[in-house]
N, CA, C and O atoms as a GROMACS GRO file, in nm:
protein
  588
    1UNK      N    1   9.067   6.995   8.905
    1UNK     CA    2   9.053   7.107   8.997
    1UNK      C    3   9.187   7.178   9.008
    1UNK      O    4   9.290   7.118   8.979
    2UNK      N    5   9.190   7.312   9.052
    2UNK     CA    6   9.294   7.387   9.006
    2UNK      C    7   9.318   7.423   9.149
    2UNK      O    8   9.216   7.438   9.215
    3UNK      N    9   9.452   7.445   9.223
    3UNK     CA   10   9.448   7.487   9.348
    3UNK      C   11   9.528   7.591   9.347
    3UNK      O   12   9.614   7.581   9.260
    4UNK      N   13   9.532   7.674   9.400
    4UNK     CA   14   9.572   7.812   9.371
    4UNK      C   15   9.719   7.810   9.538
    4UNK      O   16   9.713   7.768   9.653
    5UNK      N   17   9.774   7.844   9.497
    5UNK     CA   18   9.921   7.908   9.641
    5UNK      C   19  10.006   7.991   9.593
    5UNK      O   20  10.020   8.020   9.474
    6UNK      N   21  10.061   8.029   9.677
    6UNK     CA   22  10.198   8.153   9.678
    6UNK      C   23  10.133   8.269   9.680
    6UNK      O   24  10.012   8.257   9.701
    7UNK      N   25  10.183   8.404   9.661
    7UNK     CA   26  10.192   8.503   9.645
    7UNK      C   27  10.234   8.631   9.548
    7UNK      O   28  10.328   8.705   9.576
    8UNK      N   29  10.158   8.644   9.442
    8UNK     CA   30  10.253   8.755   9.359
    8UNK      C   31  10.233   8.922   9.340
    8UNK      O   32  10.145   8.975   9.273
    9UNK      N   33  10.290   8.957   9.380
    9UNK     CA   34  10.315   9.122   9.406
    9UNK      C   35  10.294   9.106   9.245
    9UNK      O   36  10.341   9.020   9.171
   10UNK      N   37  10.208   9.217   9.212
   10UNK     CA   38  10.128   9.294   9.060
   10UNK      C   39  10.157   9.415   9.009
   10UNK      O   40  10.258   9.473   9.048
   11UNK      N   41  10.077   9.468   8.917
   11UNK     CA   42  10.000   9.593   8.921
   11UNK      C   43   9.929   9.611   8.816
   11UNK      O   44   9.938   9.545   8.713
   12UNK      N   45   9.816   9.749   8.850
   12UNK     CA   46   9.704   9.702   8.764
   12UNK      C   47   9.713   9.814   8.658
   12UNK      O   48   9.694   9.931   8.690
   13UNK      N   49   9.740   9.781   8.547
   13UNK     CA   50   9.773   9.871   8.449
   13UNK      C   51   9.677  10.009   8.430
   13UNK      O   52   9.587  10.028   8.511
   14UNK      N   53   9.695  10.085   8.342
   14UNK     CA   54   9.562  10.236   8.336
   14UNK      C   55   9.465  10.172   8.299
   14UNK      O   56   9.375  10.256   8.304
   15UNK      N   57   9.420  10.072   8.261
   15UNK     CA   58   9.284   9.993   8.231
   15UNK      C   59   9.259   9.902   8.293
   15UNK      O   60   9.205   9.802   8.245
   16UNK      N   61   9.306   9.920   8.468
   16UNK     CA   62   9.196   9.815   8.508
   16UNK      C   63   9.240   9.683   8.489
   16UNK      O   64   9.148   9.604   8.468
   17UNK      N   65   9.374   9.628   8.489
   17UNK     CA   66   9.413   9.501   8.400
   17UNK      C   67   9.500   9.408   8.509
   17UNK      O   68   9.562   9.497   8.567
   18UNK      N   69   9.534   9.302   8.561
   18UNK     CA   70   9.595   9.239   8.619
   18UNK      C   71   9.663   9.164   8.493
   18UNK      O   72   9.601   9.129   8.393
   19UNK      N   73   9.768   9.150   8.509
   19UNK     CA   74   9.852   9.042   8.461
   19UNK      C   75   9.837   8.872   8.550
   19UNK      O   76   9.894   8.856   8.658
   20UNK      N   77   9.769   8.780   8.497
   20UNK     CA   78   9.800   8.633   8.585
   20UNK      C   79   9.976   8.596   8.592
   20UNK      O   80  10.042   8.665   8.513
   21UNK      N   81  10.017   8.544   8.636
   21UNK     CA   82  10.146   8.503   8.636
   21UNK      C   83  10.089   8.326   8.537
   21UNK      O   84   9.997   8.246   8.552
   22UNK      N   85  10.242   8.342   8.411
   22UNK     CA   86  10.193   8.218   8.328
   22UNK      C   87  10.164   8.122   8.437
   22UNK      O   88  10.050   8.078   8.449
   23UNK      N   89  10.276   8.082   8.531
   23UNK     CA   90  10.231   7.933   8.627
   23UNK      C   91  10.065   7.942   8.708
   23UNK      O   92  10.004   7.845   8.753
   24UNK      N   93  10.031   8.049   8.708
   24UNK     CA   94   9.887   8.058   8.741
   24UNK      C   95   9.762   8.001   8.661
   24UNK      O   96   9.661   7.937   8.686
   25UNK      N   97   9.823   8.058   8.552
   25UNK     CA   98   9.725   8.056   8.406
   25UNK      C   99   9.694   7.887   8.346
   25UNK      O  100   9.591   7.826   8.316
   26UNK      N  101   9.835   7.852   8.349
   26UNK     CA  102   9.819   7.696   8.322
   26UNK      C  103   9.756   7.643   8.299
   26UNK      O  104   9.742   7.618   8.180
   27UNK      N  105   9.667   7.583   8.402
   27UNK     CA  106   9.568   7.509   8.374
   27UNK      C  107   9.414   7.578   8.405
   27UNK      O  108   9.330   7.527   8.479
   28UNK      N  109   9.402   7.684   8.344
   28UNK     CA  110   9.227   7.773   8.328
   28UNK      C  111   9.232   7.750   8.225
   28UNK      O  112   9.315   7.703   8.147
   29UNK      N  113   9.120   7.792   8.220
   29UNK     CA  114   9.070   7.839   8.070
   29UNK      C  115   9.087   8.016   8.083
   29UNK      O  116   9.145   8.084   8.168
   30UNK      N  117   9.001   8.060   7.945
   30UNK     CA  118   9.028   8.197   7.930
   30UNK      C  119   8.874   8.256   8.014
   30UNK      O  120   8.809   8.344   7.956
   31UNK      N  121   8.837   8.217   8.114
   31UNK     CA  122   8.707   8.274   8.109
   31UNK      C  123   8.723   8.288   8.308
   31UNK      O  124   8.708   8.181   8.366
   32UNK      N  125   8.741   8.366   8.362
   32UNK     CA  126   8.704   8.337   8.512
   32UNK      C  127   8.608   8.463   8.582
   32UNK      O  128   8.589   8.573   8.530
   33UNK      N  129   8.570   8.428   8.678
   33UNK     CA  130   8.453   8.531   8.754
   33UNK      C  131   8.572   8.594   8.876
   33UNK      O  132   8.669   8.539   8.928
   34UNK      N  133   8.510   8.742   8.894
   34UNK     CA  134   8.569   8.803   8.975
   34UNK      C  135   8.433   8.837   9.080
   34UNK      O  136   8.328   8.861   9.021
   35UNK      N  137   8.429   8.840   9.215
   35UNK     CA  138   8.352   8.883   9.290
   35UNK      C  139   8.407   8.934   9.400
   35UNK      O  140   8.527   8.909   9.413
   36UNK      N  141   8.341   9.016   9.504
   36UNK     CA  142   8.402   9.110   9.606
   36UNK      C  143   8.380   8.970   9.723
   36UNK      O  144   8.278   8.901   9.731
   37UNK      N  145   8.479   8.958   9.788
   37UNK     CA  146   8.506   8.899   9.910
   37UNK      C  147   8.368   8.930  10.056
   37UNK      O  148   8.324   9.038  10.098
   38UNK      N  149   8.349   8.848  10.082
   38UNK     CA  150   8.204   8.793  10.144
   38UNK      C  151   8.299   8.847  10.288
   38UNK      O  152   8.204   8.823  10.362
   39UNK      N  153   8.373   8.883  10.355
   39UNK     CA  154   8.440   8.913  10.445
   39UNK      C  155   8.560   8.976  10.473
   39UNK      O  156   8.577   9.024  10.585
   40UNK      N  157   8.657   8.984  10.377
   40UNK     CA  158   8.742   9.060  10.409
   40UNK      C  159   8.744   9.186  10.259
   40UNK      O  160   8.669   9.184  10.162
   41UNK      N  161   8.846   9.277  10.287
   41UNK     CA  162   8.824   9.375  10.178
   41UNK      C  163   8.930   9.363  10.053
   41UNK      O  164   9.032   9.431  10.046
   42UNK      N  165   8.889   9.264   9.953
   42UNK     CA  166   8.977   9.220   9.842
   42UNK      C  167   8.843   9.151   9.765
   42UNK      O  168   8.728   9.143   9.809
   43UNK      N  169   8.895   9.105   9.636
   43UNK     CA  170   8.846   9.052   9.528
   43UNK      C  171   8.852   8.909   9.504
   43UNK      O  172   8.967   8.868   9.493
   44UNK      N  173   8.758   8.819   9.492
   44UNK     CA  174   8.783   8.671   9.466
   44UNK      C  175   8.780   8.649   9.314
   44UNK      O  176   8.693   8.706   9.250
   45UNK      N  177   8.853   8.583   9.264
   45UNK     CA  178   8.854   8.523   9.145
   45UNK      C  179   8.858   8.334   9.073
   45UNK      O  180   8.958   8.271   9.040
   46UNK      N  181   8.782   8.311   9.070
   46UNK     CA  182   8.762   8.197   9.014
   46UNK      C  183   8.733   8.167   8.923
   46UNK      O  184   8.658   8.232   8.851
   47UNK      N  185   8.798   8.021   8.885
   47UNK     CA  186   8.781   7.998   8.780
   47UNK      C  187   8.670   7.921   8.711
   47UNK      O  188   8.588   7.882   8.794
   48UNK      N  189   8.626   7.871   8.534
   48UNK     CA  190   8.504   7.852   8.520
   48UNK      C  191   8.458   7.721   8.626
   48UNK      O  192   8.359   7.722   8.699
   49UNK      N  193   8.547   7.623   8.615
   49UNK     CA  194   8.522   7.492   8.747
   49UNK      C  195   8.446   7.539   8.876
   49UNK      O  196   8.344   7.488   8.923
   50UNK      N  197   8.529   7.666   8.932
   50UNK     CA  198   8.531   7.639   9.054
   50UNK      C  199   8.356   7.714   9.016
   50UNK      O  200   8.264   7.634   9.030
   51UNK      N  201   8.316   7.860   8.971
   51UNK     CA  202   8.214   7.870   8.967
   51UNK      C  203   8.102   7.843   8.937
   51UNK      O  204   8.000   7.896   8.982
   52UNK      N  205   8.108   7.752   8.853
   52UNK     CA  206   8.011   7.645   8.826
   52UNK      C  207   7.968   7.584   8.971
   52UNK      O  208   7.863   7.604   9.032
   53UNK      N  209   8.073   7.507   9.005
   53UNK     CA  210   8.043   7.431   9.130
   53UNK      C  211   7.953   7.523   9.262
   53UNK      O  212   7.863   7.482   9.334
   54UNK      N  213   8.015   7.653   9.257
   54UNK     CA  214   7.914   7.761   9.375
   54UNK      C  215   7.804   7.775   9.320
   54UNK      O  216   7.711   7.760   9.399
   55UNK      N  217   7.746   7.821   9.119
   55UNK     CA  218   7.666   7.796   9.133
   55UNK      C  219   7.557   7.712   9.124
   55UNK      O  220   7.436   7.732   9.116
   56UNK      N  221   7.622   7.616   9.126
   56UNK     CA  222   7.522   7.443   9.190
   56UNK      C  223   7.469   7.472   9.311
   56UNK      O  224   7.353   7.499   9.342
   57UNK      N  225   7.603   7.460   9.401
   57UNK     CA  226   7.521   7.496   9.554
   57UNK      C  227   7.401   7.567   9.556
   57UNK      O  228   7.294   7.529   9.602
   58UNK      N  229   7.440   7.728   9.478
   58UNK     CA  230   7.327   7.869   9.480
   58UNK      C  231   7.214   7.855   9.476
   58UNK      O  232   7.125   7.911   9.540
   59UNK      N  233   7.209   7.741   9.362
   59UNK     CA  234   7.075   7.688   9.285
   59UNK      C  235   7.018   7.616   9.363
   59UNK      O  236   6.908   7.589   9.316
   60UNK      N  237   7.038   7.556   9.489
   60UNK     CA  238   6.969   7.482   9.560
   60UNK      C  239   6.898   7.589   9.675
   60UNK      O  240   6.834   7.554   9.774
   61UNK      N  241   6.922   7.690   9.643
   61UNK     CA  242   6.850   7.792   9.740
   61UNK      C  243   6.712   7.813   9.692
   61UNK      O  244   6.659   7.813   9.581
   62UNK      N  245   6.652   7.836   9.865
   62UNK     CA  246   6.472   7.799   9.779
   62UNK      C  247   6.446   7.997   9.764
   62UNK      O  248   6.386   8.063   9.849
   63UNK      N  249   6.495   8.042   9.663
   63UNK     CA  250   6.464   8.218   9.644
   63UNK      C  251   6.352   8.234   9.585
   63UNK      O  252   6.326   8.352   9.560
   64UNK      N  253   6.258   8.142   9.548
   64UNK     CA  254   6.118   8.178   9.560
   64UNK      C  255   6.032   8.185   9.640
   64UNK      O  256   5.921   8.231   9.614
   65UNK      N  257   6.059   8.150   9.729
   65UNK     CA  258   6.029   8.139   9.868
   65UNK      C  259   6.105   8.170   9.997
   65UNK      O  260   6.075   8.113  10.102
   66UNK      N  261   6.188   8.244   9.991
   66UNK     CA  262   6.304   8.310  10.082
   66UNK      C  263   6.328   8.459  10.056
   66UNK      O  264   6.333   8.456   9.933
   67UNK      N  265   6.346   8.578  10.086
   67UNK     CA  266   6.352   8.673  10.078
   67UNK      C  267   6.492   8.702  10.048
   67UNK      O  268   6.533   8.776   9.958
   68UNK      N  269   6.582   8.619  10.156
   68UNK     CA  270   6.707   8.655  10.214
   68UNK      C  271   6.762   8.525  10.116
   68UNK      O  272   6.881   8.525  10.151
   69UNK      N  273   6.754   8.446  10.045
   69UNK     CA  274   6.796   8.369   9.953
   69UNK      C  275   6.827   8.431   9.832
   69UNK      O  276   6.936   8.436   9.776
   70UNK      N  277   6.688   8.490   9.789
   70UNK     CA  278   6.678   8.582   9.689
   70UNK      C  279   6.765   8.672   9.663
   70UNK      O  280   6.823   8.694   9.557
   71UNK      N  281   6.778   8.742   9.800
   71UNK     CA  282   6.901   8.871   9.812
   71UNK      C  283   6.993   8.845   9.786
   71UNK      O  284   7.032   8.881   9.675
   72UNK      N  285   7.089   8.762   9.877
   72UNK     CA  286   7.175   8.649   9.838
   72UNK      C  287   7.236   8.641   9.691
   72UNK      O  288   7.349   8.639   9.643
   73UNK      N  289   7.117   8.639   9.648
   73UNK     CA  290   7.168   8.545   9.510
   73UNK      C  291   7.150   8.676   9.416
   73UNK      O  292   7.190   8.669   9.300
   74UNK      N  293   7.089   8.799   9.465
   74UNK     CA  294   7.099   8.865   9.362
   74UNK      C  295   7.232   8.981   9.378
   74UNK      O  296   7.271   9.067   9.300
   75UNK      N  297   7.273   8.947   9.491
   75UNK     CA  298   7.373   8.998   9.531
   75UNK      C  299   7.521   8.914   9.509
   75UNK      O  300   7.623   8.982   9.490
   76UNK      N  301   7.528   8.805   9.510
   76UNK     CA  302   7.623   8.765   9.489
   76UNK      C  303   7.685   8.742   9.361
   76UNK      O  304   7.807   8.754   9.362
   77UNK      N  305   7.618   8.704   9.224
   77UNK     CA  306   7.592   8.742   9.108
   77UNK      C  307   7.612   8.882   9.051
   77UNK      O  308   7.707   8.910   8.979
   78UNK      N  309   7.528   8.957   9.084
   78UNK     CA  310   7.461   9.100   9.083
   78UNK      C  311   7.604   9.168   9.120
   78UNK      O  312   7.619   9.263   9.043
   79UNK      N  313   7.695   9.159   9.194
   79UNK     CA  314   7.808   9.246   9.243
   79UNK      C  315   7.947   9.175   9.142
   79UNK      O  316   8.056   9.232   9.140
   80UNK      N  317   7.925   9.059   9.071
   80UNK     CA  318   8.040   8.996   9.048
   80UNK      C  319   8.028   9.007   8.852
   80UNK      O  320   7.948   9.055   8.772
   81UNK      N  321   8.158   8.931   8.845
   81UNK     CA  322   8.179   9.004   8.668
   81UNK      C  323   8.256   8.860   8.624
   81UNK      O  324   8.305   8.765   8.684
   82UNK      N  325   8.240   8.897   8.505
   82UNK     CA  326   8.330   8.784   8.444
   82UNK      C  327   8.424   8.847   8.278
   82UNK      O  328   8.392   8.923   8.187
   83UNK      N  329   8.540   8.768   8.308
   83UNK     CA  330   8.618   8.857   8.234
   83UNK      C  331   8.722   8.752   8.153
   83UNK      O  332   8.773   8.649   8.198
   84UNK      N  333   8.733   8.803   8.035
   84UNK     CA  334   8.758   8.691   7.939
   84UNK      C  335   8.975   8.721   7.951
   84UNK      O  336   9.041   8.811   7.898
   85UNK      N  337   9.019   8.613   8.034
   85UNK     CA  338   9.190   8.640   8.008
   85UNK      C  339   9.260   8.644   7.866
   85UNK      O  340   9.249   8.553   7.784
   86UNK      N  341   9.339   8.770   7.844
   86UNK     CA  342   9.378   8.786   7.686
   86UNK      C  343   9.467   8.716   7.644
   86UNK      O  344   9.480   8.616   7.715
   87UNK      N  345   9.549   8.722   7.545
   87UNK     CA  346   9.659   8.647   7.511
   87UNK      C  347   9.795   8.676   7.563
   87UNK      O  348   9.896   8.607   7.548
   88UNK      N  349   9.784   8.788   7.624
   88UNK     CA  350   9.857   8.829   7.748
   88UNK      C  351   9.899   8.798   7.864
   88UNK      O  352  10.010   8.816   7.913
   89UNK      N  353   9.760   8.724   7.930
   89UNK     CA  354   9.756   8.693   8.045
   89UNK      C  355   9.647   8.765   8.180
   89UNK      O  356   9.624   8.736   8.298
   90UNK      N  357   9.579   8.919   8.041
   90UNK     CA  358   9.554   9.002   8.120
   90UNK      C  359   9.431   8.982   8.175
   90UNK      O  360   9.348   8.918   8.110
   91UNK      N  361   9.400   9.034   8.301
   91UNK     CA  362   9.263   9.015   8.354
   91UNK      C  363   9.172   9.125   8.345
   91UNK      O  364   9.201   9.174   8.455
   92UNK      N  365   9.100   9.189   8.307
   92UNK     CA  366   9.026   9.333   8.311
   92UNK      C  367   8.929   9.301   8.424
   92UNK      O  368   8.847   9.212   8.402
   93UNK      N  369   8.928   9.367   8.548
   93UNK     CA  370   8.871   9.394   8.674
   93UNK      C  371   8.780   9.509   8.666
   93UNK      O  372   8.804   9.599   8.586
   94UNK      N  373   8.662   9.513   8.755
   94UNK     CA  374   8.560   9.610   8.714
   94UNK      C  375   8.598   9.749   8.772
   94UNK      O  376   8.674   9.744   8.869
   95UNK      N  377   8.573   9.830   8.744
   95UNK     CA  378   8.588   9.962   8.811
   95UNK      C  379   8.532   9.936   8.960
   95UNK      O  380   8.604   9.948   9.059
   96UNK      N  381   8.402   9.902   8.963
   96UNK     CA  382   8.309   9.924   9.060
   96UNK      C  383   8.412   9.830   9.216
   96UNK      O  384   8.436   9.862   9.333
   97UNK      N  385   8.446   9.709   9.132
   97UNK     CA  386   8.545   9.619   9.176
   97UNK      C  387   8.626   9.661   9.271
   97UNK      O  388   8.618   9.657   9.394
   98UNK      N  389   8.720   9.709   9.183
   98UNK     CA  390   8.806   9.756   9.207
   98UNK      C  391   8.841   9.858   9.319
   98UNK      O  392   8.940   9.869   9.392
   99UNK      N  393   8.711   9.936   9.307
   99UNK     CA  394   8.687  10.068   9.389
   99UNK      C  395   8.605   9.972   9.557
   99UNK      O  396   8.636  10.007   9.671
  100UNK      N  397   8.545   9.902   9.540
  100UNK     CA  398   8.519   9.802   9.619
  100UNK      C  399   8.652   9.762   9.737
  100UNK      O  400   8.652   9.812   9.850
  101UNK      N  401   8.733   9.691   9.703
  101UNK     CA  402   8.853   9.665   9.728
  101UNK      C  403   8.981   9.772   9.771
  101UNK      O  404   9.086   9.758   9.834
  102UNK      N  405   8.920   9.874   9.708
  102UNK     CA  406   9.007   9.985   9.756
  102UNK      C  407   9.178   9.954   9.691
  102UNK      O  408   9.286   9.944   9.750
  103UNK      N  409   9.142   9.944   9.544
  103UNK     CA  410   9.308   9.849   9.499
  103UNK      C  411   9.318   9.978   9.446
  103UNK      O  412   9.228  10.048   9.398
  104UNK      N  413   9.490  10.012   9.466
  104UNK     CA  414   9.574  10.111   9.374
  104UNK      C  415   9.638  10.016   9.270
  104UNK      O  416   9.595   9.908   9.228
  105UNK      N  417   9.780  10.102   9.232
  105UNK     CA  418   9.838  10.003   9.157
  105UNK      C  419   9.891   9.908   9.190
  105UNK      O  420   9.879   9.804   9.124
  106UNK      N  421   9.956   9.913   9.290
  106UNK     CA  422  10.037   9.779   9.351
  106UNK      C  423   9.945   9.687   9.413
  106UNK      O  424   9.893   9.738   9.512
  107UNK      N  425   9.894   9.533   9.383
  107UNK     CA  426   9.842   9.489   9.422
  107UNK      C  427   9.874   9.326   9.469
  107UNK      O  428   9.941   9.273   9.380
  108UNK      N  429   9.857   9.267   9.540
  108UNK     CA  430   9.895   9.088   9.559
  108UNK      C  431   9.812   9.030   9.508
  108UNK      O  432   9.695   9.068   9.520
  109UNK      N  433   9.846   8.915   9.434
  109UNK     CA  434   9.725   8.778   9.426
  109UNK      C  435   9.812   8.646   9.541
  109UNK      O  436   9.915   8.591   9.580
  110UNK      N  437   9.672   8.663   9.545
  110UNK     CA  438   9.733   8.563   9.702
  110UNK      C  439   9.606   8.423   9.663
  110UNK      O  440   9.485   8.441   9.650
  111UNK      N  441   9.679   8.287   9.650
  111UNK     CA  442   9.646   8.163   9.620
  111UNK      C  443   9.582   8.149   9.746
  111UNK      O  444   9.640   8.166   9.853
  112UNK      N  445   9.417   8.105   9.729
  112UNK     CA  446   9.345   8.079   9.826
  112UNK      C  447   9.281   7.899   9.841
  112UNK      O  448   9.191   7.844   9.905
  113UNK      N  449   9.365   7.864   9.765
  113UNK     CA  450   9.321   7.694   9.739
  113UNK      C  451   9.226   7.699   9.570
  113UNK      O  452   9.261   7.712   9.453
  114UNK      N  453   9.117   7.685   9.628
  114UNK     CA  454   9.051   7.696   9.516
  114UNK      C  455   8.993   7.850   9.420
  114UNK      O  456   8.920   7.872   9.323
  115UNK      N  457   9.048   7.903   9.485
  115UNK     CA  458   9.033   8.046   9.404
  115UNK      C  459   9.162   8.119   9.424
  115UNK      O  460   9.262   8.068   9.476
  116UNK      N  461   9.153   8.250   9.375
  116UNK     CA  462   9.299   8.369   9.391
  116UNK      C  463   9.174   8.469   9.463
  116UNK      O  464   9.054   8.459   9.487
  117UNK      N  465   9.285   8.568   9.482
  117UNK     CA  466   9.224   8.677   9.568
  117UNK      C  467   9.334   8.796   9.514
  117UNK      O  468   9.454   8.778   9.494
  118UNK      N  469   9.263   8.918   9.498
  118UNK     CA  470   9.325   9.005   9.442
  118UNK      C  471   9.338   9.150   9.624
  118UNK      O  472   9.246   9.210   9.680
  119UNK      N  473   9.451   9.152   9.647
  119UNK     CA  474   9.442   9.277   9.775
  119UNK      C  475   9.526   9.411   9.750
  119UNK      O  476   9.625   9.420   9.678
  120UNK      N  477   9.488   9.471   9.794
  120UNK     CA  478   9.610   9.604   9.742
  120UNK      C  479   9.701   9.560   9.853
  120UNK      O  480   9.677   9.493   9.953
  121UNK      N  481   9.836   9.625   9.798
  121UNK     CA  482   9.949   9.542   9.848
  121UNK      C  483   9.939   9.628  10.019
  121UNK      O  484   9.968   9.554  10.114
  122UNK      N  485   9.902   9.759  10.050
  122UNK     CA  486   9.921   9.790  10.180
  122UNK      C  487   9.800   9.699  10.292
  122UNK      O  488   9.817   9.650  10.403
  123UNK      N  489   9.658   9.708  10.187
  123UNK     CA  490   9.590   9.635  10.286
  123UNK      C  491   9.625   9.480  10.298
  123UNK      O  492   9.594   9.414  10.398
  124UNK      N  493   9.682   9.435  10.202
  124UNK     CA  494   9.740   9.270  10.260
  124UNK      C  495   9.862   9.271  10.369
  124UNK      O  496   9.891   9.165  10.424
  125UNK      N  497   9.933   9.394  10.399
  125UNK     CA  498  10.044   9.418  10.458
  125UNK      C  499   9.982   9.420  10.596
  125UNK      O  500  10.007   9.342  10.688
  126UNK      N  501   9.893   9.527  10.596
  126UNK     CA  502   9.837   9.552  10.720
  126UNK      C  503   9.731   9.396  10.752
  126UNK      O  504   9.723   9.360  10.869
  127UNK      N  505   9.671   9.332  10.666
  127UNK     CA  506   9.606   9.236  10.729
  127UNK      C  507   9.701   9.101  10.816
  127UNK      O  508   9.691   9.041  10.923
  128UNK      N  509   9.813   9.102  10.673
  128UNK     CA  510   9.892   8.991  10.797
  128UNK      C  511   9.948   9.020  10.923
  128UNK      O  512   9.961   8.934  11.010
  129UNK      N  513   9.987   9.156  10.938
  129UNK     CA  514  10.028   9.225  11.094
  129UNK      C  515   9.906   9.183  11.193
  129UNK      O  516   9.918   9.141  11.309
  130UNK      N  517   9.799   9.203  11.125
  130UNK     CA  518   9.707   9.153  11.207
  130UNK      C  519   9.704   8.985  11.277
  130UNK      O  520   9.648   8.962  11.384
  131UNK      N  521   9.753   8.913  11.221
  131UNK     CA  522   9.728   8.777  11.242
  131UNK      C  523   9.864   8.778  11.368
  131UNK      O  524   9.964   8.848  11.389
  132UNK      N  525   9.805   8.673  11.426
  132UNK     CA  526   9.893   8.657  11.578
  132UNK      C  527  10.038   8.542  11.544
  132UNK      O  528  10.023   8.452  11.461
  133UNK      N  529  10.137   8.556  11.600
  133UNK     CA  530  10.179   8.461  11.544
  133UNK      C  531  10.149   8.311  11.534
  133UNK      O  532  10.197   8.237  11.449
  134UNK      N  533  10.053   8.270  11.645
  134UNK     CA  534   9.999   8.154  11.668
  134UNK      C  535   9.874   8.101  11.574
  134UNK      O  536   9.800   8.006  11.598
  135UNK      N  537   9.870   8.196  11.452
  135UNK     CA  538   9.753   8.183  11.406
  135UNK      C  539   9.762   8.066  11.317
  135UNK      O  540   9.652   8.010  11.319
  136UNK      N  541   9.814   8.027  11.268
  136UNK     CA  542   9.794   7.897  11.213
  136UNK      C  543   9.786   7.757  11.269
  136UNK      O  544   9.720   7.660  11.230
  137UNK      N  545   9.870   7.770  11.373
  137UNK     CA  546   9.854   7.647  11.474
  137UNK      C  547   9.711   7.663  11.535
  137UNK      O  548   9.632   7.571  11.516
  138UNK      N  549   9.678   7.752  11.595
  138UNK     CA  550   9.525   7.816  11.616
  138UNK      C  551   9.448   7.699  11.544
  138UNK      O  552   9.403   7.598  11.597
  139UNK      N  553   9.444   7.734  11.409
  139UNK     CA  554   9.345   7.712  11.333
  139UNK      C  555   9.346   7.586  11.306
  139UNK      O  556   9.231   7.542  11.298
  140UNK      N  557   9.458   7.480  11.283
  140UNK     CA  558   9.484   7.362  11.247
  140UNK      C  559   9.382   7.266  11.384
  140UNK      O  560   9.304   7.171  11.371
  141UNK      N  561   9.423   7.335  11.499
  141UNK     CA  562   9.339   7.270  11.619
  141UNK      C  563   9.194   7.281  11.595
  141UNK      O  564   9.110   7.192  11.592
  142UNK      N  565   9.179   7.445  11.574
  142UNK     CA  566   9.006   7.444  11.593
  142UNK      C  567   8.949   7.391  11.501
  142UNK      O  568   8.826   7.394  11.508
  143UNK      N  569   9.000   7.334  11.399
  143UNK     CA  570   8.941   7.260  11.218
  143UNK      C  571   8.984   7.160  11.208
  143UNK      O  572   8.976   7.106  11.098
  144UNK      N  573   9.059   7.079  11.336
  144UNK     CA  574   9.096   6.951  11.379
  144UNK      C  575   9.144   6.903  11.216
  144UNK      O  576   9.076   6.823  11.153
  145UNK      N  577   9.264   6.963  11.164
  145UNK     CA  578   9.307   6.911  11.024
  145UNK      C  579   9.416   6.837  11.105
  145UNK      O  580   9.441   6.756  11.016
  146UNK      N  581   9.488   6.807  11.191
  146UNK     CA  582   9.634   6.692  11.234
  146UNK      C  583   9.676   6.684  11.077
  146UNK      O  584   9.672   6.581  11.010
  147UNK      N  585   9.722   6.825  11.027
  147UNK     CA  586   9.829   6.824  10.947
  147UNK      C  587   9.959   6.824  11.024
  147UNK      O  588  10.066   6.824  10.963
   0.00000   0.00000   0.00000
């Protein structure tokens, strides 16, 4: 399993292209899924492991018999891409993606544990202003981790 941390300030070339940073790349393969963030306004990217494993979970959804399973699944799929990393390093991101996310050129990948996340660099600026300074201690309590 691959765990993703740090932070690297980007940019996305005239085609749509992220560069991975090599220490990122390491240990993937050349093949990862990009999908639009289920809550905030950025891009998730994972790799073949990790998406495999979501869609195990997916597959246990009863969408022949669920409406809102169905949707779900044709939406979560249905909005997301997969994109083969070059010998470069490069990532090709979808237009639709992209425009999704609202990314210019300057963009962050920000290590989310088991995935990356792609943000344009003003809306990651403005999201951490948002966070209180107590927000991590916050969270360590309410998810009872006694890290």
């Amino acid at each position: 399993m691959v765990n993703f941390v740090d932070e690297y300030p980007r940019q996305l070339d005239e085609r749509g292209r992220i560069i991975l940073p090599s220490r990122v790349r390491e240990n993937m393969s050349d093949m990862v899924y990009v999908t639009r963030s289920m809550s905030d306004k950025c891009l998730h990217i994972y790799t073949q492991e990790e998406w495999d494993k979501i869609s195990e979970k997916i597959n246990q959804l009863p969408t022949a018999t669920d409406r809102n399973a169905a949707a779900f699944v044709r939406l979560f799929f249905g909005k997301a891409s997969s994109a083969v990393i070059d010998k470069q390093g490069r990532v090709p991101i979808a237009k639709r993606l992209m425009e999704y996310a609202g990314l210019s050129k300057d963009v962050v990948l920000v290590g989310a544990n088991t995935r990356l996340e792609i943000w344009d660099s003003a809306e990651w600026d403005n999201y951490q202003r948002g966070l209180s300074d107590d927000f991590m201690l916050e969270g360590i309590r309410a998810y009872g981790l006694n890290i």
